[in-house]
C-alpha positions in Angstrom: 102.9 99.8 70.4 105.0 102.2 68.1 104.0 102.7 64.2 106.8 101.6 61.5 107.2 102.5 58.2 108.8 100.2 55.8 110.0 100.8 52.1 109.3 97.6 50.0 109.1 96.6 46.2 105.6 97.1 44.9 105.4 93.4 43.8 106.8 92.3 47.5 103.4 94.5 48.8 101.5 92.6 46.5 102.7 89.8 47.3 102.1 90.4 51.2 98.4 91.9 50.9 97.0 88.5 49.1 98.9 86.1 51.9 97.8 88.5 54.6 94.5 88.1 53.1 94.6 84.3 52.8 95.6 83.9 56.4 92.8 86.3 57.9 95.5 89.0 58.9 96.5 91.6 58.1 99.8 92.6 56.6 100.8 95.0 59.3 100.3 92.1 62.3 101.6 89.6 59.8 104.9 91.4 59.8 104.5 92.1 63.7 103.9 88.2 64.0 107.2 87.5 61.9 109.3 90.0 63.8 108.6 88.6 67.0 109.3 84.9 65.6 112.8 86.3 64.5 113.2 87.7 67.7 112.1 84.3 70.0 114.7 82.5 67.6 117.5 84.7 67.9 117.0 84.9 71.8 116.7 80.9 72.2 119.9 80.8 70.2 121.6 83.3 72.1 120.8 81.6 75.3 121.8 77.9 74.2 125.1 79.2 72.9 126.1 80.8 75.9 125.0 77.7 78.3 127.5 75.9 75.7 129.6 78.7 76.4 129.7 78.6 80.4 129.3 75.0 80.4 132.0 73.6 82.9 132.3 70.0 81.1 135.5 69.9 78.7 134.2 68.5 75.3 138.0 68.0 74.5 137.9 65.8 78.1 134.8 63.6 76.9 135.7 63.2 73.2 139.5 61.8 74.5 137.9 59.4 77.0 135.3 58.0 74.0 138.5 57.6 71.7 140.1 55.8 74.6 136.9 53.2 75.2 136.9 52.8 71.8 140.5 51.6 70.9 140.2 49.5 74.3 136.7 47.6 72.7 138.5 47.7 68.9 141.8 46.3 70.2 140.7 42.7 70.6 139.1 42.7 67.3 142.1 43.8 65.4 144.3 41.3 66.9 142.0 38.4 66.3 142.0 39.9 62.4 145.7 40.4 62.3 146.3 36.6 64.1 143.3 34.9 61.1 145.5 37.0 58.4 148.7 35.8 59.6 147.8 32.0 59.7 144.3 31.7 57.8 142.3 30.2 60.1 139.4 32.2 61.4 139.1 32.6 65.1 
């Protein structure tokens, strides 16, 4: 493990001695702890955005073939509007 030293507003210290205190800890494994959080998160990230990346599905293919099932299911309903509109009866 390597030694850090950090430059922080007196009040931010303050601030980070009571809530180390009030979590059993202390402020130098506190900020340890939160360090390697930031890092997990960034790496999960990094990973999930780069299976999106080299995923071979096309998004663009599946998003045009949901439009195209949609307007096929919709279609019938229109007409049926557009037929009770044009003579008033309700189908």
């Amino acid at each position: 493990m390597k030694n850090v030293t950090i430059t922080v507003e007196d009040s931010v210290l303050e601030w980070a001695r009571v809530e180390a205190a009030r979590r059993g800890t202390s402020v130098s494994r506190m900020l340890g702890d939160f360090m390697a959080e930031m890092q997990r998160r960034e790496d999960s990230y990094e990973r999930a955005y780069l299976a999106w990346r080299t995923d071979e599905r096309s998004w663009q293919a599946e998003s045009a073939s949901v439009s195209k099932s949609m307007a096929r299911s919709a279609s019938p309903k229109r007409a049926g509007v557009q037929k009770e509109l044009k003579t008033g009866v309700a189908q």
